[in-house]
C-alpha positions in Angstrom: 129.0 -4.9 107.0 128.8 -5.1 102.9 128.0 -8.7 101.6 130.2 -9.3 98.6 129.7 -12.7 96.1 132.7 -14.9 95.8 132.9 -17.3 92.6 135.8 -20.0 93.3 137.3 -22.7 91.7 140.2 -25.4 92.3 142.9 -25.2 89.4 145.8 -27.5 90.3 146.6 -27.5 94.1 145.5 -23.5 94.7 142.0 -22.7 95.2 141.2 -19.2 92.7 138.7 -16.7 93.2 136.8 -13.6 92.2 134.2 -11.2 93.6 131.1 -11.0 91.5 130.2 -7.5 92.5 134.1 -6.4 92.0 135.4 -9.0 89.0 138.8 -6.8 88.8 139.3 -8.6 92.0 141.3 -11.6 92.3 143.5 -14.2 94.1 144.3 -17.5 95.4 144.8 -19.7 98.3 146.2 -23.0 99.3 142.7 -23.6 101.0 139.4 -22.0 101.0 139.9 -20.6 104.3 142.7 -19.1 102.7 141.7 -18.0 99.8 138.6 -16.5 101.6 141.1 -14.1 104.0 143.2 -13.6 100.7 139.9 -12.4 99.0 138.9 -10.0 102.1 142.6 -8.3 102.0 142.5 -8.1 98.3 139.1 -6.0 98.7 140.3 -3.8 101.5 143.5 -2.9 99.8 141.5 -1.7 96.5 139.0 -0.2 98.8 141.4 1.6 100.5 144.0 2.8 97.4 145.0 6.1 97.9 143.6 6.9 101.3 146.0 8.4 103.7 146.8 6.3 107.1 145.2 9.0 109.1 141.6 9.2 107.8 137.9 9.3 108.9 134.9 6.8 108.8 131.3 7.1 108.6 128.3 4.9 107.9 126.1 6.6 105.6 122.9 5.3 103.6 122.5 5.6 99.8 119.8 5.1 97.3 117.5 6.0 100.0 116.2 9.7 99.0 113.1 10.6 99.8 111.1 11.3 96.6 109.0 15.0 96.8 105.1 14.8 96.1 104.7 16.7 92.6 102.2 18.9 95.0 105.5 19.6 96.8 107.0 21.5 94.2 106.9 25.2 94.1 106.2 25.1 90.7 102.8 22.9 91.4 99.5 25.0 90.8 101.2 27.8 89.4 98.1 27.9 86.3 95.5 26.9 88.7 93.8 31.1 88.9 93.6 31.1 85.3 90.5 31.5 83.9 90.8 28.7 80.9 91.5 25.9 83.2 87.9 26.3 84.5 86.2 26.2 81.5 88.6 24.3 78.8 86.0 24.0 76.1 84.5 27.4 76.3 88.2 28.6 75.4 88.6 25.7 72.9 85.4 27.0 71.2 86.5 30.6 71.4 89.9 30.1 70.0 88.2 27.6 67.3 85.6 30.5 66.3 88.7 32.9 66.0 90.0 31.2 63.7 87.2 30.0 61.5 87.3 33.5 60.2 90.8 33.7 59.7 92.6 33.0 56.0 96.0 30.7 56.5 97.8 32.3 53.3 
């Protein structure tokens, strides 16, 4: 079962409230019990806005994707049988000699 904050306060006779998570959500209640079982009713019936009488329920977990190892992806490796990556500054120094001879106008 979801855990929701409630913020109260006593204004007059009538006990008000609001949940935290859900501050479009308000009500009252001549007590706290009552303003607590106004509070759940209020939740389910904007929970449950526009669902049909006959409808389905199922527990399901969020926010809990696995994340892939980067050596996972099909993509990983994909430069690792070129010959450069071996020997980085041997290419360096052969692409830095190439252009030494070079004009840049």
């Amino acid at each position: 079962m979801q855990k929701v904050t409630l913020i109260y306060w006593k204004e007059g006779d009538f006990w008000l409230g609001k949940l935290l998570e859900h501050p479009e959500i308000m009500t009252q209640g001549t007590s706290l019990d009552e303003l607590e079982e106004n509070i759940k009713d209020a939740y389910l019936m904007m929970a449950m806005a526009g669902v049909p009488k006959k409808h389905f329920v199922k527990e399901i977990e969020v926010g809990t994707r696995k994340r892939a190892k980067a050596s996972e992806h099909p993509s990983f490796g994909m430069w690792k049988d070129r010959f450069s990556n071996n020997e980085v500054p041997a290419f360096v120094r052969h692409l830095r000699k190439a252009r030494k001879g070079s004009s840049l106008i």
